[in-house]
N, C-alpha and C positions, 0 to 999 in steps of 0.2 A: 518452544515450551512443550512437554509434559503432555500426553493427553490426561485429559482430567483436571485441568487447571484452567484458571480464569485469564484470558486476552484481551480481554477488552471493557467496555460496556458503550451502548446508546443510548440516552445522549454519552459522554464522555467524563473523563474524572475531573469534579470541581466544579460541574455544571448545575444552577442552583434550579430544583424542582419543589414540587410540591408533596408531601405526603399526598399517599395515595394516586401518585404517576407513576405510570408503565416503564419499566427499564429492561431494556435486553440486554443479558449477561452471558457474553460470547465466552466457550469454553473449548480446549484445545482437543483435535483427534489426531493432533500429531501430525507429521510434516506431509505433502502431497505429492508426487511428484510427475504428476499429471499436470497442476494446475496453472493457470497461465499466473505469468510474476510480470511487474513491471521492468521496463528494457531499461538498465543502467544509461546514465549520460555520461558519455566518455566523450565529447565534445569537447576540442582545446587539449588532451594528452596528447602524446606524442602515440605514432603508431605502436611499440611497443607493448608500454603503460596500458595503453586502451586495450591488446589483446591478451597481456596477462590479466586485467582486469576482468574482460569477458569470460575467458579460461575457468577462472576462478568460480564466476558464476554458472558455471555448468553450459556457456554458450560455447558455439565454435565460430570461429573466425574461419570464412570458407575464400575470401577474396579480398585484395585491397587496392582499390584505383588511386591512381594519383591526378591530380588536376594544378594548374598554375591560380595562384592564390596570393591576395595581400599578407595572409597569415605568413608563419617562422613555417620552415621544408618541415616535415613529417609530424606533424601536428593534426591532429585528426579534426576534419569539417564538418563531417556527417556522418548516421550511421542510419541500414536498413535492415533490421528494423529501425523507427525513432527513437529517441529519448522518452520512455513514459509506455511506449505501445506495452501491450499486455499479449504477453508470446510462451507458449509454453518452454521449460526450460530444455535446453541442448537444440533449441532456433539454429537457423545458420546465420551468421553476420557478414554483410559486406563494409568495408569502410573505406570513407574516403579521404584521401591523406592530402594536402598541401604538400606540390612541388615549391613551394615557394613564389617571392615575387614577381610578377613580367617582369622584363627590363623597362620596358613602354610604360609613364602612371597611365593608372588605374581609375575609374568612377566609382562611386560609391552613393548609394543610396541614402533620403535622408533617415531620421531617430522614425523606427517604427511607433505607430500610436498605442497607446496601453487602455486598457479599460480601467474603471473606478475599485472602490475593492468592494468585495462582494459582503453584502448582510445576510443574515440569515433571521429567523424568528426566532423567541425564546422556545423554552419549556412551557411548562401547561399543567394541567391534571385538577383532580377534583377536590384535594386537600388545599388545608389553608396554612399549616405552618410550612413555610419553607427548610428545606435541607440541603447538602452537599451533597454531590456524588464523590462516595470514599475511593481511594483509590483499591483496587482488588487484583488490580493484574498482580499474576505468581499464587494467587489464592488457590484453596480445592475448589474444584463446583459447585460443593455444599458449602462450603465456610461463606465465599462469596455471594452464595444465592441469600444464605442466612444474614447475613451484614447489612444487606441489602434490604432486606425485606426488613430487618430490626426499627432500619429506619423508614417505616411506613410505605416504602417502595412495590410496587409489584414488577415481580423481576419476574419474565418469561426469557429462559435456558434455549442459547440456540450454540450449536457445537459445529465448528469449523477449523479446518485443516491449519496451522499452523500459518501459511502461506496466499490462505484465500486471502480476499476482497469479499466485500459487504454483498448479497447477492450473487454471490458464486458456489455457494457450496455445489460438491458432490456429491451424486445421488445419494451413495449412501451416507454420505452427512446429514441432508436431510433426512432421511430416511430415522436417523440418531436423534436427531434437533425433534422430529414429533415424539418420539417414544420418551427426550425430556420433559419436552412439555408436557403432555398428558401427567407426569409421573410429579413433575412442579405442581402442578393444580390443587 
């Protein structure tokens, strides 16, 4: 996205709040290329697949071990980093590929156990008509910030790279995100 355009908001689009609750309205400074990204899961492609996948993603594929494995031969089992880690981009990756079956069976562990699913709370605030949050992503910062606030929202402007995570900006992102705020008031 755009710097100067709207990426997001908190709570989220659709989420019912109150006139007169706080909404942060996340706006783009354009891409990072510092910032750490989440590690693709390329678990289950075959080795190739997975390193032009990575490739793609600006990582580099530095090593790849193979191990004997129930999985199909070159089928990728693992990767280091994980799936999900947050690793700045052009990481090294190692992966590990399935040689395929022993000849000998195999043991196999049982169904790992899952946890429930997660709740969360609702919204809040000090009004009493309820409203939707509009969708605004693709908006300017003003058009957004004004939609927002049309519907009795208090929207405080926080501006992040394209690429962040919630709590991650760059200094000088912050740096941007106060000189919004002040300027929102």
């Amino acid at each position: 996205m755009p710097e100067g355009f709207a990426i997001g908001t908190a709570p989220g689009e659709n989420s019912p709040l109150r006139r007169g609750s706080g909404i942060t309205l996340f706006v783009s400074v354009g891409q990072c290329t510092q910032c750490p990204v989440p590690f693709p899961n390329v678990v289950g492609l075959t080795a190739a697949e997975a390193s032009l996948r990575l490739q793609d993603g600006g990582f580099r594929v530095e090593r790849t071990s193979t191990m004997v494995s129930p999985e199909e031969a070159d089928k990728v089992l693992s990767t280091d980093p994980a799936p999900g880690a947050e690793v700045p981009p052009g990481s090294p990756v190692v992966l590990t590929v399935s040689a395929g079956p022993q000849p000998a069976p195999t043991t196999t562990a049982g169904p790992v156990p899952t946890t429930g699913p997660v709740t969360g709370g609702g919204g809040g605030g000090g009004g009493t008509t309820p409203v939707v949050v509009p969708a605004v992503v693709g908006h300017t910062a003003e058009d957004a910030r004004q939609e927002l606030e049309r519907l009795g929202l208090r929207a405080t402007v926080e501006e992040r790279h394209v690429n962040d995570h919630p709590g991650r900006c760059s200094r000088a992102g912050r740096r941007r995100a106060r000189r919004w705020r002040r300027a929102a008031r």
